[in-house]
Structure formats: C-alpha cells, structure tokens
C-alpha positions as CSV (number, residue, x, y, z in Angstrom):
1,X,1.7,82.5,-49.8
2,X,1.5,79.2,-47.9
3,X,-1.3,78.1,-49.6
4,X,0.3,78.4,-52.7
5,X,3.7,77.1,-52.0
6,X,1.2,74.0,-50.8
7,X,-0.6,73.7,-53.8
8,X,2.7,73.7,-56.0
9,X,4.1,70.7,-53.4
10,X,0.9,69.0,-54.1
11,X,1.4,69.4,-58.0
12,X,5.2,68.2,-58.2
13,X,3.9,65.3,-56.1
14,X,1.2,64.1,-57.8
15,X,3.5,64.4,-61.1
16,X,5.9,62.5,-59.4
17,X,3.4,59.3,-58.5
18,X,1.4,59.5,-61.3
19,X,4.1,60.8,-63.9
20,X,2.2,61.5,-67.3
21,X,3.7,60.2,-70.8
22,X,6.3,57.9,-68.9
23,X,6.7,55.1,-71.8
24,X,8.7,54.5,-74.2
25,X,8.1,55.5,-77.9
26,X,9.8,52.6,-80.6
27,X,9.0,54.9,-83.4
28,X,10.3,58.0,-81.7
29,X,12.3,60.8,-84.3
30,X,14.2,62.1,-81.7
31,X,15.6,60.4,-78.6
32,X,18.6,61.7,-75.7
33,X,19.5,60.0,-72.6
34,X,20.5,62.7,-69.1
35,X,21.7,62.0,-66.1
36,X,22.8,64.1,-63.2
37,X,25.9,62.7,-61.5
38,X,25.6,64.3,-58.5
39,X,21.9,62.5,-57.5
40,X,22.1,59.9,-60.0
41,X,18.6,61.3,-62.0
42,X,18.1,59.6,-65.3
43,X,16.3,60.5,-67.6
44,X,15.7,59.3,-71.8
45,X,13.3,61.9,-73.2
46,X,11.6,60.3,-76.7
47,X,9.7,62.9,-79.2
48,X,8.2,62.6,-82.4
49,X,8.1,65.7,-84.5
50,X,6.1,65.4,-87.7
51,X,5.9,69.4,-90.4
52,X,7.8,71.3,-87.2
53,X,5.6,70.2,-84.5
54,X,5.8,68.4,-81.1
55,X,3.5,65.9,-82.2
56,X,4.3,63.3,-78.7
57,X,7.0,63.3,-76.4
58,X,7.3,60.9,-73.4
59,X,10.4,59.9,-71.1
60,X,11.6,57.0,-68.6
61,X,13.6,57.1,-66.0
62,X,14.4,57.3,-62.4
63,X,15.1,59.7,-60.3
64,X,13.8,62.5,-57.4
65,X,10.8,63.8,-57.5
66,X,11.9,66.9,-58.8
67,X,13.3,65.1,-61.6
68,X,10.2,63.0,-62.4
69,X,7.9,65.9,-61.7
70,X,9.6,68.2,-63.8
71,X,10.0,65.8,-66.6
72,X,6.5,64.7,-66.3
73,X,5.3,68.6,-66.8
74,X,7.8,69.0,-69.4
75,X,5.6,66.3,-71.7
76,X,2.5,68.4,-70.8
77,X,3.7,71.6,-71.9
78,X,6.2,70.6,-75.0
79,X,3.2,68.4,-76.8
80,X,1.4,70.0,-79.4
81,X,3.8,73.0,-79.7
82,X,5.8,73.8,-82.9
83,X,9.5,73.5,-82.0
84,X,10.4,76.7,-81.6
85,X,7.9,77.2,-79.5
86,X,9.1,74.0,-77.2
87,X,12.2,75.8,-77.4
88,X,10.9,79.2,-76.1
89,X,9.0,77.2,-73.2
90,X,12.9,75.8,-72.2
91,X,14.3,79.4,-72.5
92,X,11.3,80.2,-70.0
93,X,11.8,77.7,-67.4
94,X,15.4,77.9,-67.8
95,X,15.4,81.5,-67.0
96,X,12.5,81.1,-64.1
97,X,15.3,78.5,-62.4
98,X,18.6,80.1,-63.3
99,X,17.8,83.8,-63.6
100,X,18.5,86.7,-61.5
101,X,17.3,86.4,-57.9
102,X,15.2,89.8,-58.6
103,X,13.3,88.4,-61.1
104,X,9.8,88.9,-60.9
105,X,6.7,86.6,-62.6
106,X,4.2,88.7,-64.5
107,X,1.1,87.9,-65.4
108,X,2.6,87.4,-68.7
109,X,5.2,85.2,-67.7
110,X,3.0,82.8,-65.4
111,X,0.6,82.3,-68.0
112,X,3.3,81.4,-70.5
113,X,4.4,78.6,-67.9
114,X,1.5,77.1,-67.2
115,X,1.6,74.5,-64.6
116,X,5.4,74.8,-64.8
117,X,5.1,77.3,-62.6
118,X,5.6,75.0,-59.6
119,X,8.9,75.4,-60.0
120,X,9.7,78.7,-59.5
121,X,10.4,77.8,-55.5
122,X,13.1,75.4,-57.0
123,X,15.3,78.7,-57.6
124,X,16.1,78.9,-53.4
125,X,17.7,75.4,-53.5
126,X,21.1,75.4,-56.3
127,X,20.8,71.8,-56.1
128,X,17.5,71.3,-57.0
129,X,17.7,72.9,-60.4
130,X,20.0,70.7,-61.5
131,X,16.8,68.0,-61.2
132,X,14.7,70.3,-62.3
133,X,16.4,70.8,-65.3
134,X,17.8,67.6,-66.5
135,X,14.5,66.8,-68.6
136,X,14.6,69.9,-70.7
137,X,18.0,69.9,-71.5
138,X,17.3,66.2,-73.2
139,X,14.4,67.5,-74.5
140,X,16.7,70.0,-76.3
141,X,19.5,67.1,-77.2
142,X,16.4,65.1,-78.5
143,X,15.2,68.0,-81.1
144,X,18.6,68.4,-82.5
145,X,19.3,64.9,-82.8
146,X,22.5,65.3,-80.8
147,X,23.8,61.5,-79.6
148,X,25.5,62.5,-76.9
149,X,24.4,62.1,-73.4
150,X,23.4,64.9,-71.3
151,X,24.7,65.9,-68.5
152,X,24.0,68.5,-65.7
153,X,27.8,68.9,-65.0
C-alpha cells in the first residue's frame, strides 16, 4: 500500500508543477470563477462545448496543490467527453471524496476514474476535499452557464 499511496503523491505533484491546460481560452462557451475561502484556492475553469461535447477545457488559478492537481486532472479527464458524461465523471469523484467511509473502489469504479484516482486518500483529510473539489464544481457552473461564483462554503 505504500508504494501506491507514493505513486498517487508523485502524481498530484507532478500535476501541481507541471499543471496541464492551465491558459486561458478568449473564445471559451462556458466560463465560472471558485474560490475556497477557507485556503484562499482560486480557480476560473474555461470550456468550449461544440454538438454536446467537451471539446477543450482549461483553467488558471492559484492555489494548493491539491487544488492545482485536482484541477489539472479535472482537464484530462473532462476533454473529449460528451457532457453528460463530464457530469457522471463529477458525480464519480464527488462520491469517491464525499461518500461513505465504507465505500469500497471496484475494479469498475477505478477504471472509470482514471488517474483521478489519486484522490481517493483525500477522503481522510475533511479539509482537503474542499481543494479537491473546487475545480469540478466550476466545471459544473461553467456547463450551465451559471454567473455566479463558486464557492466551497
């Protein structure tokens, strides 16, 4: 189990120095700003959804690098989807984060994640999800075109 607790420290790391799809997007459809007042993470998550699809998504921000990892990930495993499918990958991470204590990962359920994964040690620390989480819930504002901002509280 060390060795995998390792390699998903090594994995949140290396998203958080070497974040993918951190730009802007000027001809974005979507676009919500987050922020966590507790740690001061923010976060502006861009898409661009073209017939249903998650054709690009990128972010900017600043924050932990939980945050910037997660968000980071998030871009990875939302682009190329179909929206509903995005939105199933939030119910999934959402669940791995916030769910019951008892929950266990499948096969099924790890293969769904992906790389996102990583975070299922995030769980054991309440205030970590939070950062964890920020991203996706702007990723959800962004899709429905909601203006307001996000926030984790």
């Amino acid at each position: 189990m060390s060795d995998v607790r390792e390699l998903y420290q090594e994995i949140i790391l290396d998203h958080n120095r070497r974040p993918r799809n951190m730009h802007s997007m000027p001809d974005a459809t979507g676009k919500a700003e987050g922020f966590n007042p507790l740690c001061g993470d923010k976060v502006t998550v861009y898409l661009k959804v073209e017939d249903g699809v998650v054709r690009d998504v990128s972010f900017q921000g600043s924050g932990c690098a939980i945050s910037t990892a997660s968000a980071s990930l998030m871009t990875e495993g939302v682009k190329g989807k179909t929206v509903e499918e995005a939105e199933a990958l939030f119910r999934r991470i959402h669940d791995l984060l916030t769910g019951p204590d008892e929950m266990v990962l499948d096969a099924e359920a790890e293969e769904a994640l992906g790389k996102l994964v990583v975070f299922s040690g995030v769980r054991n620390y309440p205030m970590r999800v939070k950062c964890a989480t920020l991203s996706w819930h702007t990723f959800k504002s962004a899709v429905k075109g909601e203006e307001a901002s996000v926030t984790t509280e």
